[in-house]
C-alpha positions as a Markdown table, in Angstrom:
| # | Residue | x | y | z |
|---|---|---|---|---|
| 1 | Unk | 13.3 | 13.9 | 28.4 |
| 2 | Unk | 17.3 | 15.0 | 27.4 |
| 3 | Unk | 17.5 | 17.8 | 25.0 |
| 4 | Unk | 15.3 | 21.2 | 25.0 |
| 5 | Unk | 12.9 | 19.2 | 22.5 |
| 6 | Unk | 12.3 | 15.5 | 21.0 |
| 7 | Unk | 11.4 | 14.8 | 17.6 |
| 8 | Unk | 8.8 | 13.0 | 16.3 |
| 9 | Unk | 8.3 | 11.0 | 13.2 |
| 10 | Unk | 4.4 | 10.5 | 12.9 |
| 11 | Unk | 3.3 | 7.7 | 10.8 |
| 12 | Unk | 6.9 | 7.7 | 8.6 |
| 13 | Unk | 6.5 | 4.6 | 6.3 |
| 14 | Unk | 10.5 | 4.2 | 5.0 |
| 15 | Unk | 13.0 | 3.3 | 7.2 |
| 16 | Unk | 16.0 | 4.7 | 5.2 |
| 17 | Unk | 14.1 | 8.5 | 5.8 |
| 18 | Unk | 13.6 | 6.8 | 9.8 |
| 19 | Unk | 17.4 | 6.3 | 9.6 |
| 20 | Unk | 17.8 | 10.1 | 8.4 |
| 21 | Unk | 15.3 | 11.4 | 10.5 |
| 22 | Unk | 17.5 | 9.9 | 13.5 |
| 23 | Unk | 20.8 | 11.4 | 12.1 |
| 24 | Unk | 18.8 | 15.0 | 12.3 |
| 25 | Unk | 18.0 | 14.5 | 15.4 |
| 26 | Unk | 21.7 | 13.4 | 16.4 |
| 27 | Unk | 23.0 | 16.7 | 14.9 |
| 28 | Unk | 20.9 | 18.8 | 17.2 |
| 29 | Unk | 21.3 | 17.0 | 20.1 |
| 30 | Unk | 17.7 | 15.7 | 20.6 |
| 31 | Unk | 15.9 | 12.4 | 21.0 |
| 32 | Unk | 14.2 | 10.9 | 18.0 |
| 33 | Unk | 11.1 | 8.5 | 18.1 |
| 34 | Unk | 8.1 | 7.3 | 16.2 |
| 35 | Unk | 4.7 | 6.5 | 16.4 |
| 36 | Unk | 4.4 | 3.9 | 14.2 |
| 37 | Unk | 1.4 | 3.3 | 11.7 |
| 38 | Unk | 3.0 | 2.2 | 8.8 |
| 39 | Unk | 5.0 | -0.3 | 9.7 |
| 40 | Unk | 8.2 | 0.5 | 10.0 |
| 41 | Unk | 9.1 | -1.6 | 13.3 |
| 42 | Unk | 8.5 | -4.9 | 11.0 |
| 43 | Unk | 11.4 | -3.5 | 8.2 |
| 44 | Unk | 13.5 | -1.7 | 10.8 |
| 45 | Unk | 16.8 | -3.1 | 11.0 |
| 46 | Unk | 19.2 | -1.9 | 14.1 |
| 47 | Unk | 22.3 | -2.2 | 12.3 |
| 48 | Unk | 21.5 | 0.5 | 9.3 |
| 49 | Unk | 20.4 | 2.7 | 11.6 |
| 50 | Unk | 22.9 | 2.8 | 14.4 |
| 51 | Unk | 20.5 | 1.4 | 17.3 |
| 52 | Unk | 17.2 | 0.2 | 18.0 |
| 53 | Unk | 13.5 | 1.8 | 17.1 |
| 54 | Unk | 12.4 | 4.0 | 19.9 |
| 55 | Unk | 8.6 | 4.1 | 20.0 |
| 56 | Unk | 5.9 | 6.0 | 21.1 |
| 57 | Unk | 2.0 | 5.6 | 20.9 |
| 58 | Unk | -0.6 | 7.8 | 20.8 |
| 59 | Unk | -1.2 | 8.6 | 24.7 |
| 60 | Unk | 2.5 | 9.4 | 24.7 |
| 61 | Unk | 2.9 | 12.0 | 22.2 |
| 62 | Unk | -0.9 | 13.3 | 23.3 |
| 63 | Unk | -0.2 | 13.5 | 27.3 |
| 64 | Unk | -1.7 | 16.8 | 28.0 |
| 65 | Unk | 1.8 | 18.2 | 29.6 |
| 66 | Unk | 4.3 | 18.2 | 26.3 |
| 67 | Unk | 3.0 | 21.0 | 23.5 |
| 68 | Unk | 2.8 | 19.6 | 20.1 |
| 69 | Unk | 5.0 | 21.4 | 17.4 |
| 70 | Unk | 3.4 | 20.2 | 13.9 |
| 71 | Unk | 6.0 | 20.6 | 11.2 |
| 72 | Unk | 3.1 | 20.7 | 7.9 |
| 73 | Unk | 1.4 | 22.9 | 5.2 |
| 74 | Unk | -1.1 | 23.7 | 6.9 |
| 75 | Unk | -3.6 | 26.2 | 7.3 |
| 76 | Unk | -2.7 | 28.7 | 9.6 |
| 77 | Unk | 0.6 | 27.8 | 9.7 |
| 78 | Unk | 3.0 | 30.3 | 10.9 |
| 79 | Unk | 6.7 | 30.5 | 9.1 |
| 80 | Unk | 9.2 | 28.3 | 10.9 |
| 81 | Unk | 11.2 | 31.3 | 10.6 |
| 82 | Unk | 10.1 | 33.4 | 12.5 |
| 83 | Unk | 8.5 | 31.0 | 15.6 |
| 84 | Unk | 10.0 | 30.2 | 18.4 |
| 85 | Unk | 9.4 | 26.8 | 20.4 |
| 86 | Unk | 7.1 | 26.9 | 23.2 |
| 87 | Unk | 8.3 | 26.1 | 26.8 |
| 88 | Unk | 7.8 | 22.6 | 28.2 |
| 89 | Unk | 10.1 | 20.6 | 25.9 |
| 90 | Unk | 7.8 | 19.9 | 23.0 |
| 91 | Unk | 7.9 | 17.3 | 20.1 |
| 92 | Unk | 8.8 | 18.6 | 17.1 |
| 93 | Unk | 6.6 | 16.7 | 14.6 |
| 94 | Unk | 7.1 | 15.5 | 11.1 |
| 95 | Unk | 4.2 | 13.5 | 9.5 |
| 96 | Unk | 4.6 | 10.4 | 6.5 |
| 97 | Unk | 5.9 | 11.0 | 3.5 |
| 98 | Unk | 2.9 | 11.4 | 1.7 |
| 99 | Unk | 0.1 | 12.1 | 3.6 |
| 100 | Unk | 2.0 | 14.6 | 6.1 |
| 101 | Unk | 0.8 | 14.8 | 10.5 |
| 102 | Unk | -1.8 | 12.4 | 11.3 |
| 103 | Unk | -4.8 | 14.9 | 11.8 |
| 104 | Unk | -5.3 | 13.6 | 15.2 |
| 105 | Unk | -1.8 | 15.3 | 15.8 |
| 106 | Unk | -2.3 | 18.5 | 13.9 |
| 107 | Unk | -5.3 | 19.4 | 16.3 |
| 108 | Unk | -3.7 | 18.9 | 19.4 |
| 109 | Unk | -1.1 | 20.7 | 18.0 |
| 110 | Unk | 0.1 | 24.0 | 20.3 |
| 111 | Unk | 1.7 | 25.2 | 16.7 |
| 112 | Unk | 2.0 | 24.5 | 13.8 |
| 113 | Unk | 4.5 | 25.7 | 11.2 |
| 114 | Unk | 5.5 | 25.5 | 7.5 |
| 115 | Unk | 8.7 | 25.7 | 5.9 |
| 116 | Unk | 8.1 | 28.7 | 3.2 |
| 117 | Unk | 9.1 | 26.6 | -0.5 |
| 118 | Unk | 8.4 | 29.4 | -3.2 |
| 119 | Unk | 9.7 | 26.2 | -5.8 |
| 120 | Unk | 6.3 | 25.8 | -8.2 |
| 121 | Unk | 7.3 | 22.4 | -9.5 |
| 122 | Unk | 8.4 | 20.4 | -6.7 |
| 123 | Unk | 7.0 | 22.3 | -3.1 |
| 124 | Unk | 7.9 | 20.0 | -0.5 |
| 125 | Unk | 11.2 | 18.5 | 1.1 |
| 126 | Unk | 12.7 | 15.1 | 2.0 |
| 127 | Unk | 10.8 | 14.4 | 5.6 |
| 128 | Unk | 14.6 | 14.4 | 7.3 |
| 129 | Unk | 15.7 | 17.4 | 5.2 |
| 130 | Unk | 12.1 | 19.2 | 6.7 |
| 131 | Unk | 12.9 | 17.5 | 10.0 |
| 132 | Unk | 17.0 | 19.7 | 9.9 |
| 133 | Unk | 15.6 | 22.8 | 9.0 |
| 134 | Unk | 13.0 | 23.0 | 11.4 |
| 135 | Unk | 15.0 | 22.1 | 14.1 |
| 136 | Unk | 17.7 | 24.8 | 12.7 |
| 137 | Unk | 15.1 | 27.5 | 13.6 |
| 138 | Unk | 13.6 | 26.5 | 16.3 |
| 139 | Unk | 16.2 | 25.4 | 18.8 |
| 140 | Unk | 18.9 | 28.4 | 17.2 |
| 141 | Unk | 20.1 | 30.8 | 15.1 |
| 142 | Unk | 19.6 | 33.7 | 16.9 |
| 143 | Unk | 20.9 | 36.5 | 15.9 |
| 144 | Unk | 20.0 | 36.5 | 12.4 |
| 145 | Unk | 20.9 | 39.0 | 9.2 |
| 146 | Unk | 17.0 | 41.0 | 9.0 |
| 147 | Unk | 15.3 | 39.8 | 5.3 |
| 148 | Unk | 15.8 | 42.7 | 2.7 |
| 149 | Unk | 12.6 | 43.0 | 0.8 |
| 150 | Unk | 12.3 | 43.5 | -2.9 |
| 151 | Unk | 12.8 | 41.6 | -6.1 |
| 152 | Unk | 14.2 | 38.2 | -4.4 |
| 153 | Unk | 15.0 | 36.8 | -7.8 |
| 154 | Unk | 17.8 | 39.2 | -9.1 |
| 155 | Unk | 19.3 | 38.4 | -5.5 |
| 156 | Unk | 19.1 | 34.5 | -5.6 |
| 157 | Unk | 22.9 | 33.8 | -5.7 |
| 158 | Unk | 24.1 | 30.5 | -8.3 |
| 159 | Unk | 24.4 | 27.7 | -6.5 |
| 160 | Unk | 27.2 | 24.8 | -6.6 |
| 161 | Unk | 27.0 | 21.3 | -5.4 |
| 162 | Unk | 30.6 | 20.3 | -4.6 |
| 163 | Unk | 31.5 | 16.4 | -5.0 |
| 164 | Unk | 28.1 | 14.2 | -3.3 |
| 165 | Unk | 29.2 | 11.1 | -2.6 |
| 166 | Unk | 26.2 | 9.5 | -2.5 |
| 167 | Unk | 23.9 | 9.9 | -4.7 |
| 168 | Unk | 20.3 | 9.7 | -2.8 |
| 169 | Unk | 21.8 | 12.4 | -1.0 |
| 170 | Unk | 22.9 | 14.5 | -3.9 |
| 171 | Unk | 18.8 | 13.7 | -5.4 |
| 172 | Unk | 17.4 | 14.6 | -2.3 |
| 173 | Unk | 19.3 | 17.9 | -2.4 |
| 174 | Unk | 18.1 | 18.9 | -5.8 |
| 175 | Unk | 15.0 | 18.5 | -4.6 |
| 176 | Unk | 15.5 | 21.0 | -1.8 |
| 177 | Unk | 16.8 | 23.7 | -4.1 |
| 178 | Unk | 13.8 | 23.8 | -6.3 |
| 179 | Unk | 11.7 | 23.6 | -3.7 |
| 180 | Unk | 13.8 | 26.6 | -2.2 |
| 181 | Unk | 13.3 | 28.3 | -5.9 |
| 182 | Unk | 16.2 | 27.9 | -8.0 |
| 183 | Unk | 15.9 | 26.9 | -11.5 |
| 184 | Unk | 19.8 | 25.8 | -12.4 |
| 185 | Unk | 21.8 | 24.3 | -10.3 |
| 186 | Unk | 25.8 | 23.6 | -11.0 |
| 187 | Unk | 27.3 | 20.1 | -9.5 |
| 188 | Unk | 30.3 | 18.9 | -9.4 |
| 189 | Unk | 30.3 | 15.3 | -10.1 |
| 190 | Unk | 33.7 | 14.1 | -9.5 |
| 191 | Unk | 32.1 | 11.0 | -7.6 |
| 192 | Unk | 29.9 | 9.9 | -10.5 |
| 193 | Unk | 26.8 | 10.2 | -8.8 |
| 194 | Unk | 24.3 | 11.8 | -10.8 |
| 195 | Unk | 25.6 | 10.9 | -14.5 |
| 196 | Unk | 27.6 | 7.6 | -15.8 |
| 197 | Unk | 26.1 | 5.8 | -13.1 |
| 198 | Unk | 24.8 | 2.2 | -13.4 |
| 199 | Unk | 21.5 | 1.9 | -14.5 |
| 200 | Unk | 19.6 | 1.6 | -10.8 |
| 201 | Unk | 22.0 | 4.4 | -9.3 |
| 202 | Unk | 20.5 | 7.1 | -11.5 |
| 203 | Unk | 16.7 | 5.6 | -10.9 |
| 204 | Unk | 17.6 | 6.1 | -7.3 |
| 205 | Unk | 19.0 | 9.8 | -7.8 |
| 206 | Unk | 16.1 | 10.6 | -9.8 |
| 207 | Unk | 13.3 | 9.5 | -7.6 |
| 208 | Unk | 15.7 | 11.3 | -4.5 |
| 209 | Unk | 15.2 | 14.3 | -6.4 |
| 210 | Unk | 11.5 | 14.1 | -7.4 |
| 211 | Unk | 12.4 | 14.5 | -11.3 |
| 212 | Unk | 9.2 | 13.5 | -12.6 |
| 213 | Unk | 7.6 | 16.5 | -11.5 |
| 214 | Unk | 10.8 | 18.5 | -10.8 |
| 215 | Unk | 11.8 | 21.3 | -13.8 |
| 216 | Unk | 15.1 | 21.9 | -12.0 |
| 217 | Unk | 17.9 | 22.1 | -14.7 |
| 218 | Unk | 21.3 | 20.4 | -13.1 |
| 219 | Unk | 24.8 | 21.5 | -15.5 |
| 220 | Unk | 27.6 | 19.7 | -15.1 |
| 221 | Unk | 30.9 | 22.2 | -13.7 |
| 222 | Unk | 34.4 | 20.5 | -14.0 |
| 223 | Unk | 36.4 | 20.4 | -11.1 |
| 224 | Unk | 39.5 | 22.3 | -13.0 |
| 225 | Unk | 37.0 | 24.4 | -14.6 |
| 226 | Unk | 37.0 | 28.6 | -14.8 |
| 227 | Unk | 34.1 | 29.6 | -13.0 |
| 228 | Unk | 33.9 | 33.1 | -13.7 |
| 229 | Unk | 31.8 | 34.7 | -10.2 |
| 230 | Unk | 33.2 | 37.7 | -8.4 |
| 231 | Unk | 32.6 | 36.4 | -4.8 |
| 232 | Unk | 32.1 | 32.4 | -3.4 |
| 233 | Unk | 30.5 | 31.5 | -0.2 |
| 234 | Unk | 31.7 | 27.9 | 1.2 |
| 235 | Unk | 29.1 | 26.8 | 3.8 |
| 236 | Unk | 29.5 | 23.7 | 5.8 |
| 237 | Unk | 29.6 | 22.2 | 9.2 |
| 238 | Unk | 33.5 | 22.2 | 9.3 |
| 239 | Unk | 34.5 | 25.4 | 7.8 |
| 240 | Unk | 36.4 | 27.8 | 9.3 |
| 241 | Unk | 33.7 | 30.8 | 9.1 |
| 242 | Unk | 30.7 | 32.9 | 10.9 |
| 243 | Unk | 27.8 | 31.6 | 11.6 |
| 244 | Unk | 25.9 | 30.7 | 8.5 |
| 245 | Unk | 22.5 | 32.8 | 9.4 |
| 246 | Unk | 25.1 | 36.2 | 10.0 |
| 247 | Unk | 26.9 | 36.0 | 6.4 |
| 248 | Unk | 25.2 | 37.7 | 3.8 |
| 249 | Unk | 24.0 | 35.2 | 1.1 |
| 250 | Unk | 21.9 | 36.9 | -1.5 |
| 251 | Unk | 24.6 | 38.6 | -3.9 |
| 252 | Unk | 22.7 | 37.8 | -6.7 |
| 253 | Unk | 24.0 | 35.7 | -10.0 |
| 254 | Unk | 27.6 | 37.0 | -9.2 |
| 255 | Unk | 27.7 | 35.4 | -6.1 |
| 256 | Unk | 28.4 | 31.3 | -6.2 |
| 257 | Unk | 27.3 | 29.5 | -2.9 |
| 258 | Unk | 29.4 | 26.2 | -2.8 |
| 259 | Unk | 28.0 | 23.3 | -0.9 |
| 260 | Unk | 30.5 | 21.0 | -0.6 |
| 261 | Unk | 30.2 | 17.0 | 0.7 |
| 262 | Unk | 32.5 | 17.3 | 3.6 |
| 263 | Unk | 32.7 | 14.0 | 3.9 |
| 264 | Unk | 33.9 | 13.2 | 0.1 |
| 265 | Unk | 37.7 | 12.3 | -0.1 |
| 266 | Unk | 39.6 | 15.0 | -2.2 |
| 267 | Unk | 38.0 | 18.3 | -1.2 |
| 268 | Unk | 40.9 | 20.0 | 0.4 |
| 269 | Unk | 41.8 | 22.2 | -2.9 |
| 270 | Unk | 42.2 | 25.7 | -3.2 |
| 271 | Unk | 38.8 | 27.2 | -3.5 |
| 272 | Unk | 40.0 | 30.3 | -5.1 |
| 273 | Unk | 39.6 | 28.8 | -8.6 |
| 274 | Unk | 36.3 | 29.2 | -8.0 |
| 275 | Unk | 36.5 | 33.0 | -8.2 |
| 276 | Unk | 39.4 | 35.7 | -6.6 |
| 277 | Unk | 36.7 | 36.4 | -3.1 |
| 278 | Unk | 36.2 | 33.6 | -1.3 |
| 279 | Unk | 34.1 | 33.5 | 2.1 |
| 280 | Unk | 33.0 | 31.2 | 5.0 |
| 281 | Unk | 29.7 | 30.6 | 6.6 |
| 282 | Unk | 29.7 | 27.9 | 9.3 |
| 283 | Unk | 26.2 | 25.8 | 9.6 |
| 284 | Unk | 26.6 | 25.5 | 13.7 |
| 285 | Unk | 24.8 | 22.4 | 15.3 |
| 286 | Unk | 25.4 | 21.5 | 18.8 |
| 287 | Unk | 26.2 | 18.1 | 18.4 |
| 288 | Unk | 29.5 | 16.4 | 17.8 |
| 289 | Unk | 30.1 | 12.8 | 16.6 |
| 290 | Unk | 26.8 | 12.3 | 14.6 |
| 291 | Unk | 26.4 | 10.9 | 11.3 |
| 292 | Unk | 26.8 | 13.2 | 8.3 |
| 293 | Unk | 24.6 | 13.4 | 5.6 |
| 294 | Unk | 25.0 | 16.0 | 2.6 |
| 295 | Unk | 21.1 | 16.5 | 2.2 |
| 296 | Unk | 20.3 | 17.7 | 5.9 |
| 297 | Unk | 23.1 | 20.3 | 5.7 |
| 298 | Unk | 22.6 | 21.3 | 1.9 |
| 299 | Unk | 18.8 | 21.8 | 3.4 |
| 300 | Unk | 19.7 | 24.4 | 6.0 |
| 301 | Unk | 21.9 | 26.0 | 4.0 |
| 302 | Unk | 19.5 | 26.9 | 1.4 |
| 303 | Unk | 16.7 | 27.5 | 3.3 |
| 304 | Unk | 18.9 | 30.1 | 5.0 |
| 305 | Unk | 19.3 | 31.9 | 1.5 |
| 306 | Unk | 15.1 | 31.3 | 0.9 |
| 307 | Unk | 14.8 | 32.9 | 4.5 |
| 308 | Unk | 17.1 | 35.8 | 3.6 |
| 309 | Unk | 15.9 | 36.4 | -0.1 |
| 310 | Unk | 12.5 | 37.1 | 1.7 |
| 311 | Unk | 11.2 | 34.7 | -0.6 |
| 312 | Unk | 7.4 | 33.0 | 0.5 |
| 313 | Unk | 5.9 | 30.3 | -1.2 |
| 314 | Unk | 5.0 | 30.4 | -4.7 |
| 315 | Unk | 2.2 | 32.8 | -6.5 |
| 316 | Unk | -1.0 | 31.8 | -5.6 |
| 317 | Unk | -0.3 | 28.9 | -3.4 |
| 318 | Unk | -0.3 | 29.7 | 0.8 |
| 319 | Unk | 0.6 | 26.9 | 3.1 |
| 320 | Unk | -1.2 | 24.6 | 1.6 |
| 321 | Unk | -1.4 | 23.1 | -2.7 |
| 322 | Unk | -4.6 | 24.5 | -3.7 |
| 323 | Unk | -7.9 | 22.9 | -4.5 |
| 324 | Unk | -9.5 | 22.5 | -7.5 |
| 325 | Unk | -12.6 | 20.9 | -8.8 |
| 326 | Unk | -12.8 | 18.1 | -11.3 |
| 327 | Unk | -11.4 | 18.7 | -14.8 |
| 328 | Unk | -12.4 | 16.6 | -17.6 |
| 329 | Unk | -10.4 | 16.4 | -21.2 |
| 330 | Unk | -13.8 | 14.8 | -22.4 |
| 331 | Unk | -17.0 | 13.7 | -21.8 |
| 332 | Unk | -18.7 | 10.4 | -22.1 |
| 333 | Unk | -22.3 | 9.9 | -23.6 |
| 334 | Unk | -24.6 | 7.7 | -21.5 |
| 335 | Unk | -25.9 | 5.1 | -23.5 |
| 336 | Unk | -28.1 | 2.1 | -22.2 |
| 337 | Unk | -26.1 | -0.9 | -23.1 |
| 338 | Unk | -27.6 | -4.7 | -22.2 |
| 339 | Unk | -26.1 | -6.1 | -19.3 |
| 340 | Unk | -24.6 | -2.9 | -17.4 |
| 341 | Unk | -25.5 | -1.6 | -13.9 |
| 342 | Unk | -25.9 | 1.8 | -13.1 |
| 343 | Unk | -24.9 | 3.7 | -9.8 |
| 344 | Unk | -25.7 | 6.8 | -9.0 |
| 345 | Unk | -23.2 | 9.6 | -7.2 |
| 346 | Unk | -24.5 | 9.3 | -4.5 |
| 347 | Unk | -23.6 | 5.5 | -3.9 |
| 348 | Unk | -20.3 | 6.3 | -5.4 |
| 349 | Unk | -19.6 | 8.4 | -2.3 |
| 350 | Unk | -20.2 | 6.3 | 0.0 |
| 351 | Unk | -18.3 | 2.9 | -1.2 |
């Protein structure tokens, strides 16, 4: 196996988050493969992706000799932030898009870790965006700024999306920043990618982004607009910074973080109309030459300002949604009508 680790997508049903799941991989310098229970070898297609399906089954990922590293909301779960991977080249495993780590996978697991979300409408990310961040933490930054503790809200800093030109990728980063716990978000939609799009553009932005359950507010910020904050923090791949985990982040609502699609033409403007301070923080992968893609390096980046804001997942909820029993808005009266069959709940359980 090449790379300190592999990762694993277990049971991931759409190949256009296969194809994004690979592109993680690429930007950390690890294999990516998938054991494959939804059929996504019969809808893979070689040329979207960049190369063929690479496979595994069930005795592969299960050989006794490489640890399992469950990525899930789990119980028991330790934060991805503060674990380290274990020796022996493990997989990193990220489960479908719905129903998460095949159990079978969860218990042979050597650890398993959660991505702290303190969002309360949407709580979970993109599989790849998952997939970015946890390889972030566990194959690097060392050397991180220590969590100050206390009253993470009035430190949350605004945030700006600058120019997505694509605009899955701008949804699926909405849908990281609630789930990271912010409640407005700026973006600047010089590419048209969120509004005055065609009719099945914006029903694709809007399912990226989870906006049926997602309370998220998204304001519109002119490019040539005054934006009135005291200090800006630019974090990217290609900027000209510190390390992204050793830059301070949490300046609170004076402080704008800028996100900006380095791949969208006509970002090369003078920053400083954002506000009279601006700063660098460099996301560093390992990798050169992979394939960009706005929503796994908007991911890190705010999960790095959830990790310093000391910010754990939403009141009540730990690790895993919690469990309620059945609620009812009514009831129905049993009547004995001619011609009906009645079960009991007993044989409803088991059908």
């Amino acid at each position: 196996m090449s790379g300190p680790a592999r990762l694993v997508g277990d049971g991931v049903g759409n190949p256009a988050n296969a194809y994004a799941l690979r592109d993680a991989a690429a930007m950390f310098g690890v294999p990516c493969l998938f054991r494959d229970s939804r059929g996504l070898a019969a809808q893979w297609s070689a040329e979207r992706a960049g190369g063929q399906l690479d496979l595994l089954d069930t005795a592969e990922l299960m050989d006794g000799v490489t640890p399992i590293v469950a990525v899930e909301n789990a119980p028991g779960a330790t934060s991805v932030f503060d674990t380290a991977l274990p020796a022996g080249h493990p997989s990193v495993v990220v489960g479908n898009e719905r129903l998460g780590v095949r159990p079978d996978a969860l218990r042979a697991a050597a650890r398993c870790v959660q991505i702290p979300m303190p969002g309360r409408g949407v709580n979970t990310l993109n599989v790849a965006s998952a997939a970015a961040v946890a390889l972030h933490y566990l194959l690097g930054a060392t050397g991180r700024r220590p969590v100050r503790g206390g009253q993470p809200g009035s430190r949350r800093p605004a945030v700006l999306l600058l120019g997505p030109d694509d605009h899955v990728e701008a949804g699926s980063t909405l849908r990281s920043a609630a789930a990271f716990g912010w409640q407005t978000v700026g973006l600047d939609d010089r590419a048209k990618v969120w509004w005055d799009t065609p009719r099945p553009v914006r029903a694709e932005a809007r399912a990226a982004a989870r906006s049926h359950r997602n309370p998220l507010r998204v304001v519109p910020v002119p490019a040539d607009g005054p934006v009135p904050y005291r200090r800006v923090v630019v974090a990217g791949l290609d900027v000209d910074g510190p390390a992204l985990h050793r830059v301070a982040l949490t300046g609170g609502p004076d402080t704008l973080l800028v996100i900006p699609d380095e791949r969208s033409p006509g970002l090369d403007e003078d920053l400083r109309r954002l506000g009279p301070r601006v700063e660098y923080a460099r996301v560093e992968v390992p990798a050169v030459g992979f394939g960009y893609r706005y929503r796994l390096v908007a991911a890190i980046v705010l999960a790095e300002v959830a990790r310093q804001l000391g910010a754990g997942t939403a009141a009540g909820r730990s690790g895993t949604p919690a469990r309620h029993g059945l609620r009812y808005d009514s009831a129905l009266d049993l009547v004995d009508v001619p011609g009906t069959e009645l079960v009991t709940p007993a044989e409803l359980a088991t059908y």
